[in-house]
C-alpha positions in Angstrom: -14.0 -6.6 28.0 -15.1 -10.1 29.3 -13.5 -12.6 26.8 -15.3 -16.3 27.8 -17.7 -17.4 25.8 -20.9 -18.2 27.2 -23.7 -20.4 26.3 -27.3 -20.1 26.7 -29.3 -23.5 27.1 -32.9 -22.3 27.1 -32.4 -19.9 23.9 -29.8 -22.9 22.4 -27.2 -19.5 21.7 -24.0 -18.9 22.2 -22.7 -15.4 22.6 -18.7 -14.4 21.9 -17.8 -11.4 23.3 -16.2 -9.2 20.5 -14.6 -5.5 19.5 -15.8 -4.2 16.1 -13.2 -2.2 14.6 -14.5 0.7 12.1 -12.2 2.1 9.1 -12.5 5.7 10.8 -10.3 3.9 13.3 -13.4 3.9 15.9 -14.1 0.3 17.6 -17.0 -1.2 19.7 -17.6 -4.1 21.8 -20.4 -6.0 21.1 -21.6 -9.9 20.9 -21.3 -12.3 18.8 -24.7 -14.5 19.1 -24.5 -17.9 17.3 -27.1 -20.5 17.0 -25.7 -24.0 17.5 -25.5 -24.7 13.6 -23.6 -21.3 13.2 -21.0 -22.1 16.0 -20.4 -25.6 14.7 -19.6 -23.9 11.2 -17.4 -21.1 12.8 -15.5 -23.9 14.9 -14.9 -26.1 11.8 -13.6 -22.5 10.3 -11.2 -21.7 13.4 -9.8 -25.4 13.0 -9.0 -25.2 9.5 -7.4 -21.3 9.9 -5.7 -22.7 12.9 -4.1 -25.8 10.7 -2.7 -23.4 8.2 -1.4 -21.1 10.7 0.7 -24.7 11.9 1.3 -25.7 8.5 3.1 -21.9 7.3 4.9 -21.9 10.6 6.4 -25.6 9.7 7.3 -24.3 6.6 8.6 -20.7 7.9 10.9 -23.0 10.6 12.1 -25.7 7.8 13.5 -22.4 5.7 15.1 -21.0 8.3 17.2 -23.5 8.8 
């Protein structure tokens, strides 16, 4: 599966490769098409999910020790 992102000027879209995975244990690959509003609020998502992943990891290291 192709995992760059790619983004389409003329149709303002970007598309994110992705694999859907189903409950019956099934899975498909598919895209993920955001318009540039959508990928602003996805990015501001990542960022914050990405600073709590630092911030339990600080924590997980500091009671380790």
């Amino acid at each position: 599966m192709k995992r760059d992102v790619s983004y389409d000027h003329r149709a303002a879209q970007a598309a994110i490769p992705v694999k859907v995975h189903f409950r019956d244990d099934t899975s498909t690959e598919t895209l993920l098409v955001l318009d540039p509003d959508q990928l602003a609020s996805l990015l501001q998502q990542l960022e914050r999910a990405a600073e709590q992943r630092r911030r339990q990891q600080n924590e997980l290291t500091r009671a380790s020790r």
